[in-house]
N, C-alpha and C positions, 0 to 999 in steps of 0.2 A: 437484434437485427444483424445480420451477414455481412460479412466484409463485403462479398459479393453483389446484395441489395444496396450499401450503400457506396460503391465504387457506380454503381448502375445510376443511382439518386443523384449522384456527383456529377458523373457523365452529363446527364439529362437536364441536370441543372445549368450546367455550364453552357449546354449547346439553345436551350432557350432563351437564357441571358448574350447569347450572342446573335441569337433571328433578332432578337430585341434593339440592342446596338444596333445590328444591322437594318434594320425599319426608321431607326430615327434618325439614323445614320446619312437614308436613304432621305427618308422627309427633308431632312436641312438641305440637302444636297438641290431637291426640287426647290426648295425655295429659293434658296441662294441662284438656280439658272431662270425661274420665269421671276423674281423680285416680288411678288404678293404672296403670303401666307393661303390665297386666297387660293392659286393655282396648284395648290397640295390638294386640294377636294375637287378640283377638274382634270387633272392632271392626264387620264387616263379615261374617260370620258370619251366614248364612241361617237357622239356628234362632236366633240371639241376635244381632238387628239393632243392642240397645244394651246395655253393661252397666250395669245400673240401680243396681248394689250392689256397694260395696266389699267386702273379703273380710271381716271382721267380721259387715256386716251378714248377707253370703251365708249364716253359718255358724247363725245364728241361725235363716235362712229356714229353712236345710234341719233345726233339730231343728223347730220348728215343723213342715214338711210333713209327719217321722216321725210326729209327736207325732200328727197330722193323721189319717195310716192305720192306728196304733198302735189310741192312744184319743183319738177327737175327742169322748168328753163334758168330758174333762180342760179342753177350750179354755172351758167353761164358767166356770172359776176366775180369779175378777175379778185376786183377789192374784197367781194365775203369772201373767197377761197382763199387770198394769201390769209385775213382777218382769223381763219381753222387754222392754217399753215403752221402760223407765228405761236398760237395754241401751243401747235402738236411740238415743233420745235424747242419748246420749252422742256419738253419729259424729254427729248431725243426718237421723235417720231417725224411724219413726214405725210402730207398729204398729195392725191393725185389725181385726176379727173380726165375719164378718155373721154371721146365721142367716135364711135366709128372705130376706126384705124388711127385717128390721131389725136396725141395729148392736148385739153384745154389747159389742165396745169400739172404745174411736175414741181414738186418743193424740190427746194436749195440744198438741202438734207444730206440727199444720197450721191450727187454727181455721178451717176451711171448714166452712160450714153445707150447701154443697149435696158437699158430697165424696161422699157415698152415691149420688148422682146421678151422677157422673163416673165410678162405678168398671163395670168392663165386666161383663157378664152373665155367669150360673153357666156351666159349660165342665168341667162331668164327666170329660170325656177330657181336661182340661188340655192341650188342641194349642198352647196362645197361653199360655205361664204369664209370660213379661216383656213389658214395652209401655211406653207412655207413652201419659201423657191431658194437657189444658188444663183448666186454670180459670178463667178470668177475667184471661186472658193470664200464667197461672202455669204455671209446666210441671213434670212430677212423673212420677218413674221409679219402677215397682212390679213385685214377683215375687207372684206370687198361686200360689196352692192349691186346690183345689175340692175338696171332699168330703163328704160324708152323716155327721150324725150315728146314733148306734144304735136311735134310733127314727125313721130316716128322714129327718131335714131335713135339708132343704141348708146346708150351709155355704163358707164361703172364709175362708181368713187372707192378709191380706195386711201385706209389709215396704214401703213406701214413703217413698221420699225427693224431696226439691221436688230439682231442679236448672234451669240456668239453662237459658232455651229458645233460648239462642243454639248451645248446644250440637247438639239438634238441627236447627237450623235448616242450622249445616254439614254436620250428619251427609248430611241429603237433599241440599246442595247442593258436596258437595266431591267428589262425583263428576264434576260438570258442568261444577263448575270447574277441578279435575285435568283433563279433556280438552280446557281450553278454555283452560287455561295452555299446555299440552305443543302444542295446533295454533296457539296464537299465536305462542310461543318458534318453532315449525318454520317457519311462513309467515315469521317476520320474521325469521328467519334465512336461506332464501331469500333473501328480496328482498332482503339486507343483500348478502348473497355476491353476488347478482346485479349489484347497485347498484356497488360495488367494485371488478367484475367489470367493467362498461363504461366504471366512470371508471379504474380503472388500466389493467390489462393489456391493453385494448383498444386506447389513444392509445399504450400501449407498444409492441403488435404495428403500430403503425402506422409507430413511430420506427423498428423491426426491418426492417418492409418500405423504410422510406424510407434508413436505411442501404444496403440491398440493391441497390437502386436505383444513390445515388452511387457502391456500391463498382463497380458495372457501369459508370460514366460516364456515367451520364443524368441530367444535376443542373436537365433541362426540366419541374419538378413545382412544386408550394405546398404546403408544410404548412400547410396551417390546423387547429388546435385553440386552441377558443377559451374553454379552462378555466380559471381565477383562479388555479389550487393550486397544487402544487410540478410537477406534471406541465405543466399547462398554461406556467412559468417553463421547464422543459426543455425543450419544443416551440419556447416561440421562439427561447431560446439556439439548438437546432437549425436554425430555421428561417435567424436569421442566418449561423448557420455555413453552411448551404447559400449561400444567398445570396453569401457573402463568396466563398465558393469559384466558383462561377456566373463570380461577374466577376472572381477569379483566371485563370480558364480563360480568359473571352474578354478581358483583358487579354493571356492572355498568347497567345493566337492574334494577336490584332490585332498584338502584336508582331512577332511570328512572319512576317505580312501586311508590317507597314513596314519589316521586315529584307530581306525578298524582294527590297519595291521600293526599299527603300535603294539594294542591290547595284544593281540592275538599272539604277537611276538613277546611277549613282556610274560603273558602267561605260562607258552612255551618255557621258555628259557628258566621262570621260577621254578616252575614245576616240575625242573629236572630233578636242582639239587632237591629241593622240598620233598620230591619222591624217592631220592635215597635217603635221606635224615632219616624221613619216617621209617622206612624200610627196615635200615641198620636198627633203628631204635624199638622199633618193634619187637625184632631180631634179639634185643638185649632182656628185654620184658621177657619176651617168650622162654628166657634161659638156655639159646643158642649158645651164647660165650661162656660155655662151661669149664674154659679155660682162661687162665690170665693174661693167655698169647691171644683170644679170637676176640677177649673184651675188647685189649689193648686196638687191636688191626679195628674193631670196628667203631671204637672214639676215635681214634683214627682217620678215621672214614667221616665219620660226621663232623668231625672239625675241619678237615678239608673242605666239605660242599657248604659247610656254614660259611667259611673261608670265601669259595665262588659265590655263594650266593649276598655275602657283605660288597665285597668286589663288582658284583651285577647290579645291586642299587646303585654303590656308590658311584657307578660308573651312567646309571641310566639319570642320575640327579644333576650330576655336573652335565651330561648331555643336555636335559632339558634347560637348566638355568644359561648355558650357552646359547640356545638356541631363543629360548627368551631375551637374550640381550643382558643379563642380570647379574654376569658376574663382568667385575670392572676387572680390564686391563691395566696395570703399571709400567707403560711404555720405558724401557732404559737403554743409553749407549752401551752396545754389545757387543764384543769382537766376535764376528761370527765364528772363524776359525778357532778361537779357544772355545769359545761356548762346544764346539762338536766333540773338540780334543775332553772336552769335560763328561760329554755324553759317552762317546764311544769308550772311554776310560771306566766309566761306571756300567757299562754292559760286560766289559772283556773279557769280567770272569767266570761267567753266565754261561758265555758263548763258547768260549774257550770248553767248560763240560760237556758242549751239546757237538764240538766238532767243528763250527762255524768258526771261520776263518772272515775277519773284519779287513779289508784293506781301505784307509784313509789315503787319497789320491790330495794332498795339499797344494791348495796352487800355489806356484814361482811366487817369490817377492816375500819381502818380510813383514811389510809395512800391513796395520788390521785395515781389517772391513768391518767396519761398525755399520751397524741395523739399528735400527728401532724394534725391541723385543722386552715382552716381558718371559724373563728368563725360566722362572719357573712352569708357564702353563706352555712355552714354546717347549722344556722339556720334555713334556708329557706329550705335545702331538709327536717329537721323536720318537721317544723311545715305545709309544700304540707304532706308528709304520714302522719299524726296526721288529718291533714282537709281531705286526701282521706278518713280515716275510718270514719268523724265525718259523712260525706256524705250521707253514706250510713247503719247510725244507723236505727233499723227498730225494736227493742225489748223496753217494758217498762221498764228495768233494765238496762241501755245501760252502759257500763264499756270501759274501755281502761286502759291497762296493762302496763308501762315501766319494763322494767327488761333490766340488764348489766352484762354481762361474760368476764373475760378477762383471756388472756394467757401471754407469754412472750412476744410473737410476735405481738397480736392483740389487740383490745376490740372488742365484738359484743352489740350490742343493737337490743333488740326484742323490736317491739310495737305491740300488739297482743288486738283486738277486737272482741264483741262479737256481730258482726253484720249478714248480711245472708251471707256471707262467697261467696267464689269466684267462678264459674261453673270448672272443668278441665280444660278442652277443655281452658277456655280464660285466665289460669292464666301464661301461658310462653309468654304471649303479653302485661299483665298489664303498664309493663313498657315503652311500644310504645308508639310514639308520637300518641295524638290523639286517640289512643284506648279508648274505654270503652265499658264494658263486658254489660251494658244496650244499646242494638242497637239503639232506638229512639234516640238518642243524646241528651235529654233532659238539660237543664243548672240547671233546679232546680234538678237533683240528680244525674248527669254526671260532671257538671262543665265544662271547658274547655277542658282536656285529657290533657292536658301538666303536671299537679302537678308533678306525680310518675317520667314523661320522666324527667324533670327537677333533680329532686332527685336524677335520674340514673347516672346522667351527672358527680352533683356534687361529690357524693360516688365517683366513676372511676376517676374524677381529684384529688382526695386526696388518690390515690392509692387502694382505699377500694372494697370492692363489696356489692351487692343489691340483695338480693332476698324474695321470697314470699311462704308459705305455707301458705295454706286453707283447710276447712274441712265445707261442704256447708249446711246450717240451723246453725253449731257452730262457724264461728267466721274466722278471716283471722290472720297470723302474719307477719310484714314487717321485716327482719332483713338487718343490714347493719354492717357491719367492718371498724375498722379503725386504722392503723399502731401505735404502740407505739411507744412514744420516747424514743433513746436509753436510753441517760441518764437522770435518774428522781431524781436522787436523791441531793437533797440541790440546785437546780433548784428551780425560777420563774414560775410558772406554768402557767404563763401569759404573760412570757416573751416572745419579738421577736423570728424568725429560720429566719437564712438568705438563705430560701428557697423558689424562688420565680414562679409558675407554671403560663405560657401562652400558 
C-alpha cells in the first residue's frame, strides 16, 4: 500500500471519527436542552419542531384536552385547575385556561403580567397545538388546546413551561452549524491531505526518480529541496550521497586517464634506453666494433642507458610507494639552514663543471630554524628541483638562487633560476607524473618527468606544500614549506621526534 493510499485512509479515518463525535456530541447536547432521551427521536419532527413537555407533564396535557372535548364547562372549576396546577408545579410547568379574551386561571408559576398577550391566537382546528413564544427575553414551551364551551365560547387550556432560550436558539442553529462543521472537517481535510501530499510523497517521488536516474548512471543532476524537516535532512544526506559518488566516478575515471598515460609514458621512456642497448649490442654481434676504441665507446654506451634505465625504475618505484603512502617518514629536529648548507655543499662541484653559479641568500640571525624533516627523503625532493632547473639552463651566465623565509608557523625555501622559465599554460601540471613542458620527451633535457612528481610527494608527507612561479625568457622559482618545530629552544637540532609517517 502507498504512502499516498494510506495518508488518504488516515485522512478519511479521522474525518469520520469526528462526523461521529460530532453526532453524539450533538445527541447529548439535545438531551441535555429538552431533559427526555425521549426528545432525541422528535427532535426535528415537522409536526413537533420542539418537545415542550416532559412525559408527566404530556400526560396531564392530554387528560386536559379529553376533558377539553368531553366537558369543557368542567374547566370552569377553580378547585380541579389549581388540583393540574399544583401537578404541573411539581416538574416546573404551569397551567392556564382562557375564555374569550380573559384568563379563568393563570398558575403561580410564571408571574408574567403580560403572558395573555404572548399566548398565540384561538386555532379551532388546532393545526399548531406546540410552539414556543418570548418574553421579555424569557423563553417558554407550550401544548395548547382550543375549544368551545357549551354555550359557545371559546376557550384554550394551555400546559406551559419557561425553558432556557439557549435551547432554541441551537434548535435553529444546529442545522447550520452541523453542515458547517461536516464542510469544514471535509475542506480541512482536504487541504491537510493535500498539504502532506506535496511535502512528503512528492520530495519522495523526486528522491524515487533521482534514484532512477543514478541507478541508469547519470549522476549529472542537483537535488535541491529546501525543506527543514526530516524529508528535507534525507534530501541532503542524498544529495551528498550523489555528490560523493559524482566524484567517486570521476576520480575514478581520472584514474583510469593517468593509468593509460602512466603505461603509455612508462613505456615511452623504457623503450628509449632498451632501444639503444639493443641497438649498440646488436651493433657488437654484428662485428661493428672492429676496433678496441668502438667496442670500448659502445659498452660505453650500453652501461650508460643501463645506468638511466636502473635510475628510471628506481625512480618510478619510490614514486609509486610514495604515492601509495608506503614508505614511512622519520620525522627529525632539523636546522633547516644547515640541512641546505649541506645540500648546496654536495652539489657545488657538479655545478661549478656545468658553469652554474649557486648563490645562498642566508637569513640575518644566527639562531637555527628547526622543521620537522626527515632528512634523507627531504634531500632528494632538493636535489630532483636543483637538477630540474640545472636541466633546463640555456643562458651563458646561468645562476640558481637559494633564499629562506620563516614565520612562526612555517619556513619556506625559494629556489629560483634564471633559465627559459616555464610556458602558462603547463606550469599547474609541472608537478605531474611524467609531465614535461618540452613535448618530444627527449632524456637529454626532459629526464624522466618523475623528479618534481617526486618532490611533490615528499613536501605533502612532511606536511608541507610545493609550488611554482615563472616569468618565461626570466627564470622559474620552486618554493616549498615546511612545519616548525614547536619547541626549539635548548633542543638538539638533530635530535630524534617520535614521529613516525607511513
Amino acid at each position: 500500500m502507498s504512502i499516498r493510499v494510506k495518508l488518504l485512509l488516515s485522512y478519511t479515518g479521522m474525518l469520520v471519527l469526528s462526523l461521529l463525535m460530532f453526532i453524539l456530541t450533538a445527541g447529548l447536547f439535545t438531551i441535555a436542552s429538552t431533559g427526555d432521551i425521549h426528545g432525541l427521536r422528535d427532535f426535528y419532527k415537522v409536526h413537533y419542531r420542539l418537545n415542550p413537555l416532559t412525559e408527566q407533564e404530556e400526560s396531564i396535557f392530554l387528560e386536559l384536552k379529553s376533558m377539553a372535548k368531553s366537558e369543557p364547562d368542567s374547566l370552569h372549576d377553580e378547585a380541579l385547575l389549581r388540583d393540574y396546577d399544583f401537578k404541573l408545579r411539581t416538574v416546573r410547568a404551569g397551567l392556564y385556561v382562557r375564555r374569550e379574551n380573559d384568563p379563568i386561571f393563570a398558575s403561580y408559576t410564571f408571574h408574567q403580567p403580560e403572558l395573555d398577550k404572548a399566548l398565540p391566537p384561538y386555532d379551532l382546528n388546532n393545526s399548531q397545538i406546540r410552539n414556543t413564544f418570548n418574553i421579555n427575553e424569557r423563553f417558554y414551551a407550550y401544548a395548547k388546546f382550543d375549544f368551545t364551551f357549551t354555550d359557545g365560547a371559546k376557550g384554550s387550556v394551555f400546559v406551559i413551561r419557561e425553558r432556557s432560550p439557549f435551547a432554541e436558539l441551537s434548535r435553529k442553529l444546529l442545522p447550520v452549524l452541523s453542515l458547517l462543521l461536516i464542510g469544514t472537517l471535509v475542506v480541512a481535510n482536504m487541504l491537510l491531505y493535500r498539504w502532506i501530499t506535496r511535502s512528503v510523497v512528492k520530495p519522495l517521488n523526486l528522491l524515487r526518480a533521482s534514484a532512477e536516474r543514478i541507478q541508469e548512471g547519470n549522476l549529472q543532476f542537483k537535488l535541491d529541496l529546501r525543506s527543514q524537516d526530516e524529508i528535507g535532512l534525507l534530501s541532503e544526506a542524498f544529495e551528498n550521497m550523489r555528490q560523493r559518488l559524482e566524484q567517486s566516478v570521476s576520480l575514478r575515471l581520472r584514474d583510469e586517464e593517468n593509468r593509460k598515460e602512466l603505461i603509455s609514458n612508462i613505456s615511452h621512456d623504457l623503450r628509449t634506453p632498451i632501444t639503444s642497448i639493443k641497438g649498440y649490442a646488436e651493433g657488437i654481434l654484428d662485428g661493428v666494433t672492429n676496433t678496441p676504441e668502438k667496442l670500448e665507446r659502445y659498452v660505453g654506451i650500453i652501461h650508460a642507458k643501463a645506468v638511466d634505465l636502473d635510475k628510471l625504475v628506481d625512480e618510478l618505484f619510490l614514486y609509486s610507494k610514495l604515492d601509495l603512502k608506503q614508505v614511512p617518514f622519520t620525522l627529525e629536529r632539523t636546522d633547516a639552514m644547515r640541512f641546505l648548507d649541506d645540500c648546496i655543499e654536495e652539489l657545488r662541484y657538479d655545478l661549478e663543471e656545468r658553469s652554474i653559479a649557486v648563490v645562498w641568500d642566508r637569513p640575518p640571525g644566527s639562531g637555527p630554524l628547526t622543521v620537522k624533516a626527515d632528512r634523507e627523503k627531504l634531500k632528494r625532493a632538493v636535489l630532483n628541483m636543483i637538477g630540474n632547473a640545472v636541466k633546463y639552463m640555456d643562458k651563458p651566465d646561468k645562476r640558481i638562487d637559494v633564499s629562506l623565509r620563516a614565520n612562526p608557523e612555517s619556513v619556506t625555501v625559494e629556489l629560483r633560476d634564471n633559465g627559459p622559465g616555464i610556458p602558462p599554460e603547463a606550469l599547474p601540471y609541472i608537478f605531474e607524473r611524467f609531465y614535461r613542458a618540452e613535448p618530444s620527451r627527449s632524456a637529454l633535457t626532459g629526464g624522466s618527468g618523475l623528479g618534481l612528481a617526486i618532490a611533490r610527494q615528499i613536501i605533502e608527507g612532511h606536511g608541507g606544500r610545493i609550488w611554482a612561479e615563472s616569468e618565461p625568457g626570466v627564470g622559474t622559482s620552486l618554493f616549498f614549506t615546511l612545519p616548525r618545530h614547536a619547541h626549539e629552544g635548548g633542543a638538539d637540532p638533530h635530535g630524534p621526534l617520535a614521529d613516525h609517517r607511513g
